[in-house]
LUMLO-336460 format. One record per residue (C-alpha): residue in three letters; x, y, z. Coordinates in steps of 0.1 Angstrom, whole numbers, padded with zeros to 4 digits, always signed. Layout:
N
ALAXYZ;...
END
This chain:
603
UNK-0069-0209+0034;UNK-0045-0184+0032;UNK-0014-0188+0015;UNK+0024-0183+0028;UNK+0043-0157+0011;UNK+0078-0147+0017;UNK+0089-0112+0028;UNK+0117-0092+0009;UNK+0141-0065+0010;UNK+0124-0030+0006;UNK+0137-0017-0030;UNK+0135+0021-0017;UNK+0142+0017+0021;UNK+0178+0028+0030;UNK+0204+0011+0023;UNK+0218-0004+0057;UNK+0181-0011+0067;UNK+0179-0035+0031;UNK+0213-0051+0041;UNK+0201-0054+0075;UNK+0168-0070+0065;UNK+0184-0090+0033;UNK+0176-0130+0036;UNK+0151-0128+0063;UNK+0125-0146+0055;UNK+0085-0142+0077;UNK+0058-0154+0067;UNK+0023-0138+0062;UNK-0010-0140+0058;UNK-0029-0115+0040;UNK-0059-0115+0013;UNK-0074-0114-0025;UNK-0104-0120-0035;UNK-0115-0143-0062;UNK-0146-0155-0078;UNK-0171-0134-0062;UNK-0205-0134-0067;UNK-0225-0104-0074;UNK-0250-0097-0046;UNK-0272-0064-0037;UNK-0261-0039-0009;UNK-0286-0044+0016;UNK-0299-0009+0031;UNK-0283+0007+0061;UNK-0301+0003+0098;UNK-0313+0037+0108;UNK-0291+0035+0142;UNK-0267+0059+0143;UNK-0240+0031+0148;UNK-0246+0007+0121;UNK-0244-0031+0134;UNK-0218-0052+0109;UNK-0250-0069+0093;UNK-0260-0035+0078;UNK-0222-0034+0062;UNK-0221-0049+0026;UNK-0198-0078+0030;UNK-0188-0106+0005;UNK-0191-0144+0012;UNK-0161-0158-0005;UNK-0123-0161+0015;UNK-0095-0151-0012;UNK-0052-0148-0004;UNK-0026-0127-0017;UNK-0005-0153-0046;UNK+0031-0159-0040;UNK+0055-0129-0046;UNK+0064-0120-0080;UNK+0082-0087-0087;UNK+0061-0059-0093;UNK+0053-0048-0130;UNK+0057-0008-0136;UNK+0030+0016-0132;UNK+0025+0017-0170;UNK-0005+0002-0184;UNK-0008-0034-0197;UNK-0024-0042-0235;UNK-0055-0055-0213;UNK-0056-0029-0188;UNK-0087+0000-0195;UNK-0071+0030-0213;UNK-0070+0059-0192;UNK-0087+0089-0209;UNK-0091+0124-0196;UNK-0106+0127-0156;UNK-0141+0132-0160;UNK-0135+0151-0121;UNK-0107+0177-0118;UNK-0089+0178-0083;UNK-0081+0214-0086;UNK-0075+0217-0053;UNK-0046+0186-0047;UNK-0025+0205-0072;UNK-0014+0228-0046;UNK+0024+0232-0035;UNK+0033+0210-0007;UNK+0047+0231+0023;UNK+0077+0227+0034;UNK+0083+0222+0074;UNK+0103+0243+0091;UNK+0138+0231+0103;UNK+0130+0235+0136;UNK+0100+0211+0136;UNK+0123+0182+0127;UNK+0106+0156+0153;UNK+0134+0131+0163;UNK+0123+0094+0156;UNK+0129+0071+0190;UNK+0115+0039+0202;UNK+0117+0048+0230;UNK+0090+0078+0237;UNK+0079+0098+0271;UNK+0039+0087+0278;UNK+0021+0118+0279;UNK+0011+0133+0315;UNK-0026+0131+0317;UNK-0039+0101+0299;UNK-0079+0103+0307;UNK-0093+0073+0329;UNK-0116+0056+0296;UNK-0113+0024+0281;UNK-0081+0017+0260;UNK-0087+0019+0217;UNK-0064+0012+0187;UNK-0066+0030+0163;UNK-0057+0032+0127;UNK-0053+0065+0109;UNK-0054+0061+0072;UNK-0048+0095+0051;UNK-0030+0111+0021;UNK-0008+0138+0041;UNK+0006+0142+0075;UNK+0020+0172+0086;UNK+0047+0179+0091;UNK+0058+0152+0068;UNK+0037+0164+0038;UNK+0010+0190+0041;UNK-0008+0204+0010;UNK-0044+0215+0032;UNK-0061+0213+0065;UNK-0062+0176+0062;UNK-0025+0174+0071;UNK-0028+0192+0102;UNK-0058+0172+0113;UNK-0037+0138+0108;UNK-0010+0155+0126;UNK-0027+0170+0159;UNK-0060+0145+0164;UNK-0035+0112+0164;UNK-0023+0129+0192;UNK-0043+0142+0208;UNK-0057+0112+0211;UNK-0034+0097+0227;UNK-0037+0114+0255;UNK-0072+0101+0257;UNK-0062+0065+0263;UNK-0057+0051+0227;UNK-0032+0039+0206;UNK-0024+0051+0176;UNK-0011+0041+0142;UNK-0010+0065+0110;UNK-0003+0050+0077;UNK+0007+0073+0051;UNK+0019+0066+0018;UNK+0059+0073+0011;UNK+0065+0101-0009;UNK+0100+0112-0025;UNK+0090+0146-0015;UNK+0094+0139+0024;UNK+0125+0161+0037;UNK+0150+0136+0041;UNK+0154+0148+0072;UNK+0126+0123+0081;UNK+0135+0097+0057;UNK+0168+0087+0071;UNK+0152+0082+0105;UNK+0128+0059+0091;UNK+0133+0022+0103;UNK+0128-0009+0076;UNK+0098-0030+0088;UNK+0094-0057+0062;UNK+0077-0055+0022;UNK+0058-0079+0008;UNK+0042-0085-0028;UNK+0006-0082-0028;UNK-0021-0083-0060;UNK-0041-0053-0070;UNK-0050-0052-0106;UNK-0080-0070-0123;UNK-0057-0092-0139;UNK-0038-0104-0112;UNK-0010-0077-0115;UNK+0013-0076-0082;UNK+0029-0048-0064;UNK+0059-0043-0041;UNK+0048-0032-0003;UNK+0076-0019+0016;UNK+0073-0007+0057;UNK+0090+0021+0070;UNK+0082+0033+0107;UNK+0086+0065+0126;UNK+0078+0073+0158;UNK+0070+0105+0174;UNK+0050+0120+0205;UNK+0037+0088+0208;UNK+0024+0081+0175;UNK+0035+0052+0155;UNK+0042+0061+0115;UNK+0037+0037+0089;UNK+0045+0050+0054;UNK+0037+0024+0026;UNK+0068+0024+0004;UNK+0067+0024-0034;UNK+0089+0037-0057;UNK+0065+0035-0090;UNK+0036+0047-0073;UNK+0051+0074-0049;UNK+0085+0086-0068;UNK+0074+0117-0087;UNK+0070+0145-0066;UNK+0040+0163-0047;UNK+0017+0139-0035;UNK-0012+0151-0058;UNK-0014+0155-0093;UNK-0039+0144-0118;UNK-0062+0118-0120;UNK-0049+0099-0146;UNK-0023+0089-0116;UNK-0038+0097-0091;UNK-0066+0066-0092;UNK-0036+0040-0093;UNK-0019+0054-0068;UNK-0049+0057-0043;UNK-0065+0020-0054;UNK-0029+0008-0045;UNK-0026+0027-0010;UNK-0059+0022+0004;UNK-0053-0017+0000;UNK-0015-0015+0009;UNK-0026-0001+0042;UNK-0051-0027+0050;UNK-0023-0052+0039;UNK+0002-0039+0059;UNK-0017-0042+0090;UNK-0022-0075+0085;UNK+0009-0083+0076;UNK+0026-0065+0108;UNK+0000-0083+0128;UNK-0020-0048+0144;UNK-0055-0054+0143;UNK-0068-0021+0154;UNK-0108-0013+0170;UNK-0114+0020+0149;UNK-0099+0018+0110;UNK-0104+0058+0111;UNK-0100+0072+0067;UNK-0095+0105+0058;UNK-0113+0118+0023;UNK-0110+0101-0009;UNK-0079+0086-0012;UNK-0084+0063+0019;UNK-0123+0054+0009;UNK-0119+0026-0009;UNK-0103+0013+0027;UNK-0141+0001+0043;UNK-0148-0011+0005;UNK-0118-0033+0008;UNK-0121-0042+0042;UNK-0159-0054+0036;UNK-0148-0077+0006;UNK-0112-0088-0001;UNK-0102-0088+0036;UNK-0136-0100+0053;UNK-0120-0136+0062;UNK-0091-0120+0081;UNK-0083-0107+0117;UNK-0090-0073+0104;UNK-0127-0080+0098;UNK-0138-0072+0136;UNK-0121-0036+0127;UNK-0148-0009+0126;UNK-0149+0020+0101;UNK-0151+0055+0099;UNK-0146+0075+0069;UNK-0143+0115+0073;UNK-0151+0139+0051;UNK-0131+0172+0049;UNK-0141+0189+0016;UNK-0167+0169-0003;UNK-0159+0185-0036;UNK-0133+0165-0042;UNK-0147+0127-0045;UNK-0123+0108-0069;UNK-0140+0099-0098;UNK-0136+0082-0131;UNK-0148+0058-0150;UNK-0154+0021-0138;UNK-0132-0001-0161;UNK-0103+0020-0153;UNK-0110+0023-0113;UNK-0123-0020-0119;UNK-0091-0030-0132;UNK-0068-0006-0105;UNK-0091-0018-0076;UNK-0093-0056-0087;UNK-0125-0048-0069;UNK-0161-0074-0075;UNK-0184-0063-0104;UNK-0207-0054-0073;UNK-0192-0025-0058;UNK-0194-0010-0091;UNK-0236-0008-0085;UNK-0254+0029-0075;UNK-0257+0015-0042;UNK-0220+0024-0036;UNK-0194+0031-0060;UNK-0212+0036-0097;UNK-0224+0071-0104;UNK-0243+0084-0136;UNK-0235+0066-0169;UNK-0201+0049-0163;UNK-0180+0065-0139;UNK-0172+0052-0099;UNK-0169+0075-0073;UNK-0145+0063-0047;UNK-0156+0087-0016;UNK-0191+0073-0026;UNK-0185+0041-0019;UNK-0163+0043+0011;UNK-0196+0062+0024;UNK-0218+0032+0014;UNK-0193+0007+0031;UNK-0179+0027+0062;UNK-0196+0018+0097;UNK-0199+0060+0103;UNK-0196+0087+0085;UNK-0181+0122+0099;UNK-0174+0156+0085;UNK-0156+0185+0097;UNK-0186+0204+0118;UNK-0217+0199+0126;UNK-0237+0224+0105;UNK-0217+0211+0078;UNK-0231+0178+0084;UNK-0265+0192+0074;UNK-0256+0214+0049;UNK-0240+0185+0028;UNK-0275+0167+0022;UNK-0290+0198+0004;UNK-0287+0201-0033;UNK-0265+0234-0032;UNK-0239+0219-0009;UNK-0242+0184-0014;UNK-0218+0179-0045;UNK-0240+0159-0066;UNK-0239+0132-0027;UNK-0267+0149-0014;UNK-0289+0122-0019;UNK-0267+0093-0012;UNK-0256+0111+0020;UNK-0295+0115+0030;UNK-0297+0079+0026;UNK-0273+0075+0051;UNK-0275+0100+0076;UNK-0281+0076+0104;UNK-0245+0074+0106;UNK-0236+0107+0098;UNK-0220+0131+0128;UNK-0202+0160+0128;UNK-0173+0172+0148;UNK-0151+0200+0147;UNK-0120+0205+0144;UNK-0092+0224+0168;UNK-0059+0240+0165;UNK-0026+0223+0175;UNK-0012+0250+0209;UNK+0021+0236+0205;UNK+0026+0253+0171;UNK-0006+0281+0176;UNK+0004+0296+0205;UNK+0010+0335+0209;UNK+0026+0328+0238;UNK+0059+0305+0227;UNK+0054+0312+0189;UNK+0092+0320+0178;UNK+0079+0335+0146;UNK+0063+0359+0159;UNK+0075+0401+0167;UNK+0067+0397+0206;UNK+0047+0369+0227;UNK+0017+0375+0245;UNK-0010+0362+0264;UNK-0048+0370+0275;UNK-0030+0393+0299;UNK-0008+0413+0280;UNK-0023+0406+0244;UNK-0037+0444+0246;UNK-0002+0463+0247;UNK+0014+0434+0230;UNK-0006+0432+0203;UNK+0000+0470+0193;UNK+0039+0464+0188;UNK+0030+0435+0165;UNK+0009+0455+0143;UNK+0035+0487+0144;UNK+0061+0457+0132;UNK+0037+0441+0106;UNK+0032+0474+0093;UNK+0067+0484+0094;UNK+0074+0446+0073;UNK+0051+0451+0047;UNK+0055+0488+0038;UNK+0023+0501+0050;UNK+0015+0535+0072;UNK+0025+0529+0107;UNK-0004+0543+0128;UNK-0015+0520+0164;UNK-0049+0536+0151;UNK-0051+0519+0119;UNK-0084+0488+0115;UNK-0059+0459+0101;UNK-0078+0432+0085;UNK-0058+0401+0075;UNK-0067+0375+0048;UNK-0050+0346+0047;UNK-0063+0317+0022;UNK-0061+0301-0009;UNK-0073+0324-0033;UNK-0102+0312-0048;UNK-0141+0312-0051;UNK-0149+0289-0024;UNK-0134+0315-0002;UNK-0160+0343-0008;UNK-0128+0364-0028;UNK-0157+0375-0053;UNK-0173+0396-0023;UNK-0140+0408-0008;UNK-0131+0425-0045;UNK-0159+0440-0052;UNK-0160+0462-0014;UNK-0125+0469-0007;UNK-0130+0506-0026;UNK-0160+0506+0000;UNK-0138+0495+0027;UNK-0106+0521+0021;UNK-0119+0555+0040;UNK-0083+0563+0053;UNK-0085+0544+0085;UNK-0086+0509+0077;UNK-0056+0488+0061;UNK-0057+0451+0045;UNK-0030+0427+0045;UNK-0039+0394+0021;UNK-0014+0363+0019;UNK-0023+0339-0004;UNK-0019+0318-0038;UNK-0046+0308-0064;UNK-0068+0313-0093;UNK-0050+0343-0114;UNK-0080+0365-0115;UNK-0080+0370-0074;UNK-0038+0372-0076;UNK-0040+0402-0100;UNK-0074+0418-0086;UNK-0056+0420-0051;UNK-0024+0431-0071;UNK-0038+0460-0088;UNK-0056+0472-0053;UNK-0017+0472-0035;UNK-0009+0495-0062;UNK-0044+0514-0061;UNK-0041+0519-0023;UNK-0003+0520-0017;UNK+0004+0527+0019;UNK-0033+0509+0030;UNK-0032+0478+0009;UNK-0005+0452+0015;UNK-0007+0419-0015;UNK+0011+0387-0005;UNK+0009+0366-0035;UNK+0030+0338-0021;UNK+0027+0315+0010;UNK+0049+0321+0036;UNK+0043+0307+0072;UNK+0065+0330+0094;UNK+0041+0359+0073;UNK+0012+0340+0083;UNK+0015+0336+0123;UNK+0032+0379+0122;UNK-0006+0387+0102;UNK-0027+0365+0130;UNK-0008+0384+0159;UNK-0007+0416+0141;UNK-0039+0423+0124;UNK-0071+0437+0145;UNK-0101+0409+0127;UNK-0095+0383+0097;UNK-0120+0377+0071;UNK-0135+0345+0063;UNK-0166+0352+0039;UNK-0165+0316+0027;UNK-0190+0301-0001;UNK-0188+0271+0023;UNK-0164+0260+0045;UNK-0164+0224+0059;UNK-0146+0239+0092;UNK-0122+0260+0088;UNK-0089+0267+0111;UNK-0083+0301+0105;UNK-0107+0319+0124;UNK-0096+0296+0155;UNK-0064+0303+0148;UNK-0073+0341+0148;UNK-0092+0341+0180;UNK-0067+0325+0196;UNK-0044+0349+0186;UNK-0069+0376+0195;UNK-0076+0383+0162;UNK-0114+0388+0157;UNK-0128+0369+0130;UNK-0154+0384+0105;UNK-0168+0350+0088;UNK-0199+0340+0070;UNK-0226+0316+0088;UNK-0219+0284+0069;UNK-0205+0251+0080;UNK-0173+0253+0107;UNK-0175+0291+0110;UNK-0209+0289+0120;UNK-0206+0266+0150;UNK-0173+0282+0159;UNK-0180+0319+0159;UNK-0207+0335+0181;UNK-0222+0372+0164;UNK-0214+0400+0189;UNK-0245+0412+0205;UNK-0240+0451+0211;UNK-0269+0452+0238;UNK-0254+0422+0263;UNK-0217+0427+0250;UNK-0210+0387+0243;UNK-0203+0371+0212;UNK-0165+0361+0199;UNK-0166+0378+0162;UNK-0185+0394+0134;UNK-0209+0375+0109;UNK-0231+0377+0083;UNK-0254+0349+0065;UNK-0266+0353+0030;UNK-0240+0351+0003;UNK-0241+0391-0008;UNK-0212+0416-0008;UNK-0235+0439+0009;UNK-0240+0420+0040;UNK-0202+0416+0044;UNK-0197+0454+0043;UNK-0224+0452+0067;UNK-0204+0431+0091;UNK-0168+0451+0084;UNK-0187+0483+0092;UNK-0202+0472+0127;UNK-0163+0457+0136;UNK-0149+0491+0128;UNK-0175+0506+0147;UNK-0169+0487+0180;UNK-0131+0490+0176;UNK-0130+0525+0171;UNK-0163+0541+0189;UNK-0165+0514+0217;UNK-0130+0501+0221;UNK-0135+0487+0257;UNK-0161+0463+0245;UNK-0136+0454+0217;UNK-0109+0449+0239;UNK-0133+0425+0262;UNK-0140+0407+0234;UNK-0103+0402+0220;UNK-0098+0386+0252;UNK-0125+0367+0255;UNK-0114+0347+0224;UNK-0083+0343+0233;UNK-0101+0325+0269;UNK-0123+0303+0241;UNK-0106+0266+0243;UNK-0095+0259+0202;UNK-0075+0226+0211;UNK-0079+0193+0204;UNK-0094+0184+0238;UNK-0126+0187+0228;UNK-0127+0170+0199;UNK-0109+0140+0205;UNK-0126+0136+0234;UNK-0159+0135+0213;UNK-0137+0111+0190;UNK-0129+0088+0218;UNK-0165+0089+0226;UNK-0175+0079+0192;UNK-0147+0051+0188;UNK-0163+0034+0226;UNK-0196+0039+0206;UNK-0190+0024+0177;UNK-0166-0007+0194;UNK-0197-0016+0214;
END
């Protein structure tokens, strides 16, 4: 039987809403496990939609204890000493951008329904992630927990995003943030309990959650070691689970978002099998596999207060002594997506896979891919305020012209309509093919061709692209920063965008590009591939330029037959600057396909 325990007043949720709340007392159910047994993890089924007997489950019922205060974040005597990561997360160390003022969404109850809802059966679902634009955004998973929540509402589901609350939100959200209850619930091995606080926000017809607590989410960026990053991601993933319960939302679709959400299906399977939320399915999507969250098992064991048999090679335990927690989210989640479908493939080889290939081979039954879109109510030529002059498919030709002139003009380059412009906007590293792009741009500078590159990351790239500005003054334009206004000015304004990726999951900004009419030159691996079409010269079709193997040569291939349309055949390369601006890049698609999988998967 589960246990009563009584709610209190959040510790970090504004005042009034505490005074407001102060002395009301609800009851809850929620769950711990205790005393489990070790068992096996039974194989997968090979259908594509695992039934719940394939899901590793645990037999034993279990409760959260009676409230206690929470202890700090600091370790106790018995707790595992935390040593150095045995996994950088290079990439979560990034700056956290800041959203514009203008984005501020107003929080309201009360919210307009959307005008075409499509004629499908109605879903809940649960959206569990570590970012949320425009709330906090570090990478493309914030925009994709921003635009898919709602776009899928506008395919007939209901939607719930729980996010944790970091002291880095703009308070410009924070104070609109309404107090929905806290509770205490345990985590730790030992029996260690932590304050859950409830703060909702509601916009566009998505309902926020953010998981409140101070001595997990106080300090800054949402991302930035291991050593705190475990705790803080073992606490969230079963705070969120938690907090459903507690607020009483038992969704269809429990939908998680990379590794700090996987342990979500692990918990789900075992410490909250005897509750409502156990008829929830799961689905865990990968965006980047290279970032997997692992360290060693006592320290992710005691955090977790997960069974000794999770910790097995079947799901979490990988090599010698470490867990992985995006491995066993994958072992425990109902389906498994990524960001695209070629990437889907790619990540069960050896040079893609991460060290997961063969785990993910195991269970590609319930592996899909799907690819992302772009959000038209902030990519949009036509209404985009940040841009020089608007402009659609019909006057993108003329109108993109002054928008190059004014780029130019901006960033101190040669102002010439007959100038090749090729933007670069990305993080600056060797994922991002930046290894290719150095060693052709003295290739690439023959007097009629200019490069514009906006971007933060390893030093090498910054002071390679640095000393080229200076080498090519007048042709070569070095952005070391990230700036957004920059960013949607070098879409509208540049003639093609380079992509020449190592691998790339999906990738938004050759949509973005083509939807600015920006013609993307990209490599054929993972989103690019299945988003941009080579241009056929004999039939005149295709949406951009590509190359496959990973060579510098074959990129200077690909630059050289661009240049060649635009300046020898210019008609064909106008045709086909406005044929990717007629290329639907939404959402549509994809949460349509989503919706399809969540009717799948609820069946």
């Amino acid at each position: 039987m589960a246990k009563k325990i009584t709610k209190k007043t959040s510790k970090t949720a504004s005042k009034a809403a505490a005074e407001n709340s102060k002395g009301a007392e609800v009851q809850v159910a929620a769950v711990m496990k205790e005393d489990l047994p070790e068992k096996e993890i039974p194989a997968p089924e090979s259908a594509v939609t695992v039934p719940e007997e394939a899901v590793p489950t645990a037999s034993a019922e279990a409760v959260i204890q009676e409230p206690a205060s929470g202890g700090p974040l600091t370790r106790d005597a018995e707790a595992p000493e935390i040593t150095e990561p045995s996994q950088p997360e290079a990439e979560h160390a990034a700056p956290v951008e800041p959203a514009a003022e203008e984005d501020v969404p107003q929080s309201s109850a009360e919210f307009a329904a959307p005008e075409e809802i499509a004629a499908t059966p109605r879903k809940s679902v649960a959206f569990i992630g570590s970012e949320c634009y425009p709330f906090v955004k570090t990478g493309g998973l914030g925009d994709v927990m921003y635009a898919l929540p709602k776009a899928l509402v506008k395919q007939n589901c209901d939607v719930r995003v729980i996010l944790p609350r970091y002291k880095c939100i703009h308070w410009e959200y924070q104070e609109k943030m309404v107090y929905r209850g806290a509770f205490d619930m345990d985590l730790c091995a030992d029996g260690r309990r932590y304050y859950v606080g409830i703060m909702e926000y509601v916009w566009d017809g998505v309902v926020y959650d953010f998981i409140d607590n101070e001595e997990f989410f106080a300090w800054g960026n949402p991302y930035t070691d291991l050593v705190q990053d475990i705790p803080k991601y073992c606490y969230f993933a079963k705070a969120a689970l938690a907090a459903l319960n507690y607020m009483d939302w038992i969704p269809d679709i429990i939908h998680c978002h990379d590794w700090q959400a996987a342990l979500v299906p692990v918990y789900l399977r075992t410490q909250f099998e005897h509750t409502a939320l156990s008829s929830a399915k799961t689905i865990l999507t990968i965006h980047n596999l290279r970032f997997q969250g692992v360290y060693n098992i006592p320290t992710v064991r005691y955090w977790s207060g997960l069974p000794d048999y999770v910790f097995d090679l079947g799901a979490l335990k990988t090599g010698y002594n470490d867990a992985n927690m995006l491995k066993g989210g994958l072992a425990y989640a109902n389906v498994i997506t990524t960001v695209s479908q070629t990437y889907a493939g790619e990540i069960q080889t050896a040079f893609y896979g991460e060290s997961l290939d063969g785990h993910l081979r195991y269970h590609s039954a319930k592996l899909r891919g799907i690819v992302n879109g772009i959000d038209y109510d902030i990519w949009n030529p036509n209404t985009d305020t940040r841009l020089y002059e608007n402009y659609d498919i019909a006057t993108v030709l003329d109108k993109k012209k002054e928008n190059k002139r004014k780029l130019q003009e901006e960033l101190g380059l040669a102002q010439d309509d007959q100038k090749f412009v090729i933007g670069l906007i990305s993080r600056l590293t060797n994922q991002k093919g930046l290894d290719l792009v150095n060693a052709i741009i003295p290739d690439i500078m023959d007097g009629n061709t200019q490069i514009v590159v906006l971007g933060t990351g390893d030093q090498m790239y910054e002071d390679s692209f640095r000393y080229y500005e200076s080498a090519y003054r007048g042709s070569v334009c070095s952005n070391i920063m990230y700036d957004e206004t920059r960013a949607h000015r070098i879409y509208a304004g540049a003639d093609a965008l380079l992509v020449p990726s190592l691998f790339e999951p999906c990738g938004l900004t050759q949509l973005i590009a083509m939807h600015y009419g920006t013609v993307p030159i990209v490599r054929e691996t993972g989103g690019l591939k299945d988003t941009v079409t080579p241009y056929n010269m004999f039939s005149n079709t295709g949406n951009g330029f590509t190359f496959d193997r990973y060579e510098a040569g074959l990129l200077l291939d690909a630059i050289n037959r661009a240049k060649e349309l635009y300046f020898n055949s210019r008609w064909c390369w106008d045709e086909l600057v406005q044929r990717d601006m007629d290329k639907i890049l939404s959402w549509q698609n994809s949460a349509k396909q989503y919706k399809e999988l969540y009717l799948d998967l609820a069946r």
